[in-house]
N, C-alpha and C positions, 0 to 999 in steps of 0.2 A: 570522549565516549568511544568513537569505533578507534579502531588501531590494529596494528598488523595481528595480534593477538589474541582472538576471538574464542569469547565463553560463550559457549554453548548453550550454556543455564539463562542467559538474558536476551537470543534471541528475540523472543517474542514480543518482548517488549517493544520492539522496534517499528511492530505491526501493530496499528491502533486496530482500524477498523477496515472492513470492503467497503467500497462508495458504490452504493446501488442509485443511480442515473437512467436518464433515458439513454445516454452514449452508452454507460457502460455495460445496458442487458443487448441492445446491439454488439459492444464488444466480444459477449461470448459468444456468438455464432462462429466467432474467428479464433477460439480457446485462447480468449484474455480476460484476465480478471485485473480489476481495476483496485486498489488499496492505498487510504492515508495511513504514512508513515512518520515517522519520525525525522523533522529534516535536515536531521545532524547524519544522517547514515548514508556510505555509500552505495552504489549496485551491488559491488559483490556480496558485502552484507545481507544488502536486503535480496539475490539470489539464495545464498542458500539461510536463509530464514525462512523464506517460503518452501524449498525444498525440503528442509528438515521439519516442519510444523505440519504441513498438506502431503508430504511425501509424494512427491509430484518433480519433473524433468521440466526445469528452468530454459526456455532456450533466449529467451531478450526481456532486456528489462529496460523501460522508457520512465525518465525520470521528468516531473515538472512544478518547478516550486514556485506557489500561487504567492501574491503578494496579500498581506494583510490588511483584514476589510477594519474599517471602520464603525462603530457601533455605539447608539448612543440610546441610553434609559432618562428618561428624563433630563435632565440639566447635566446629570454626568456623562462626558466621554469616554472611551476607551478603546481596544483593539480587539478583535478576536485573538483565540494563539494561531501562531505564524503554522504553517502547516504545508506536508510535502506528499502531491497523487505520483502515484506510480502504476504503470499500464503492463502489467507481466502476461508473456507469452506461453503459454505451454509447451510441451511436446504432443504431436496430434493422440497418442494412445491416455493423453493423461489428462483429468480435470478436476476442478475442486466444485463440492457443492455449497453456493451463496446462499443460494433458496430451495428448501425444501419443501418438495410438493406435500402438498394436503391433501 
């Protein structure tokens, strides 16, 4: 998937979702947004994927690959899918909005 070669067109994909937490609306007092990623991708990637999607000034990006829970329905086992948070910093003039007020 990622490689020195990057289309533009499939950024996004690489960005599931924002993880809204108790850390992570703490996190924004400090302009971090917190987002599961895709856990084939690396920083650079997943910097300017958020730069080009939010139009937004990347300054660090903290990566942390969670280990896969176990999960069970009745008598059957299985796994969750395996899955990668990442803790991106802004630059102070710039932020994205998670939550929009009502």
């Amino acid at each position: 998937m990622p490689d020195n070669s990057i289309d533009f067109r499939y950024l996004i994909d690489y960005i599931k979702y924002p993880l809204v937490t108790d850390k992570g609306t703490r996190l924004l007092e400090n302009n971090q947004y917190t987002f599961i990623v895709d856990p084939r991708v690396n920083k650079p990637i997943i910097k300017k994927a958020i730069e080009s999607f939010f139009d937004v000034k990347v300054i660090k990006v903290n990566t942390c690959n969670l280990p896969r829970k176990k999960r069970r329905i009745g008598r059957y086992e299985g796994f969750k899918p395996k899955y990668k948070k990442v803790i991106v910093t802004l630059a102070p003039e710039d932020s994205i909005e998670i939550l929009p007020e009502i």
